[in-house]
C-alpha positions as CSV (number, residue, x, y, z in Angstrom):
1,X,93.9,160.7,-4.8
2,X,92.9,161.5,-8.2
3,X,96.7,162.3,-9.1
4,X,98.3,159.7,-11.7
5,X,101.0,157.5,-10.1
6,X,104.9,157.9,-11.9
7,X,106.9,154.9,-11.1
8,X,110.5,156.1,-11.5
9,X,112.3,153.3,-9.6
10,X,113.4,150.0,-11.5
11,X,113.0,148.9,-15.0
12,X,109.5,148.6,-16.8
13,X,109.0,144.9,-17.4
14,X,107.3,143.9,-21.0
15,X,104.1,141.3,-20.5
16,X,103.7,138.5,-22.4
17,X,101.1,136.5,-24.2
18,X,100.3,133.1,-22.8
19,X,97.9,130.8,-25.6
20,X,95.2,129.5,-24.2
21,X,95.7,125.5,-23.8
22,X,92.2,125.6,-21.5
23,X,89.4,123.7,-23.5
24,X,85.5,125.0,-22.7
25,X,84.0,123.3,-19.8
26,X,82.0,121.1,-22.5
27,X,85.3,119.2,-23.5
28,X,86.4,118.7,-19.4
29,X,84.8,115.1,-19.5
30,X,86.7,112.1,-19.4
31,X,87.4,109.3,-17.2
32,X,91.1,107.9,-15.9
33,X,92.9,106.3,-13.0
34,X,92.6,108.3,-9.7
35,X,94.6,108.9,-7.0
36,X,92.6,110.9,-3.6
37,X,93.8,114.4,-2.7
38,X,92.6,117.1,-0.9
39,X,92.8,120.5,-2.3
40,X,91.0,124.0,-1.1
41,X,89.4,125.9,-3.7
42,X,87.7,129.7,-3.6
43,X,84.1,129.4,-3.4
44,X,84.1,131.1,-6.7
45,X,86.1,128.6,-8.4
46,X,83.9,125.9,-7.2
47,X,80.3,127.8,-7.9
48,X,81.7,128.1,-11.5
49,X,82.9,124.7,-11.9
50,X,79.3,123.5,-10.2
51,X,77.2,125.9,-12.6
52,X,78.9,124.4,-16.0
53,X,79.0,120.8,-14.8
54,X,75.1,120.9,-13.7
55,X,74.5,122.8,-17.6
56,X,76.3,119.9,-19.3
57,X,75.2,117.4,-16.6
58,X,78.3,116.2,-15.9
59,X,80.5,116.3,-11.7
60,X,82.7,119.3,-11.0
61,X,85.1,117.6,-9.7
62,X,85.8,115.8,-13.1
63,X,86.1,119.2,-14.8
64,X,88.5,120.7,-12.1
65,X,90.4,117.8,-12.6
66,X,90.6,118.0,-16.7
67,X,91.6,121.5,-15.9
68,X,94.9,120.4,-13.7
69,X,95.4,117.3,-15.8
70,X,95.8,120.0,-19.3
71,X,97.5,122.4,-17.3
72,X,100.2,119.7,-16.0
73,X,100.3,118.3,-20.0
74,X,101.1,121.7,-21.5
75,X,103.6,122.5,-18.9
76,X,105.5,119.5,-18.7
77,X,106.0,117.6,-21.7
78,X,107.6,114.1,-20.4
79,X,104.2,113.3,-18.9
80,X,101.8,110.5,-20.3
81,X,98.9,111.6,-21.9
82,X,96.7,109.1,-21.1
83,X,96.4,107.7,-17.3
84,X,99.5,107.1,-15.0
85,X,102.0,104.6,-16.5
């Protein structure tokens, strides 16, 4: 199995570069209105979230949340910036 793999089938596709809209886990702390969900998460993604909001003393589930609240802003422009309107 040491043998490199030629794909021959199907064009190549090019990659591209995404910028990186995600602040440092330092800068995931802020507080607006709330609506309850229920989401699963890999234990990974939860230990890391845990780790960094225990080193800046701060609740995971705020971060996580800063995370998706960024992610949706970047992605869809007619959204408020501040709270739900």
């Amino acid at each position: 199995m040491s043998e490199k793999i030629k794909y021959t089938r199907g064009p190549v596709m090019k990659g591209r570069v995404i910028k990186d809209f995600l602040p440092p886990p330092s800068q995931l702390i802020f507080k607006e209105d709330m609506e309850k969900v229920t989401i699963m998460l890999t234990g990974r993604s939860v230990d890391f979230f845990r780790a960094e909001a225990k080193k800046h003393g701060t609740q995971y589930q705020r971060m996580i949340r800063e995370v998706l609240d960024r992610y949706a802003m970047a992605n869809s422009p007619h959204l408020p910036t501040k709270g739900r309107r």
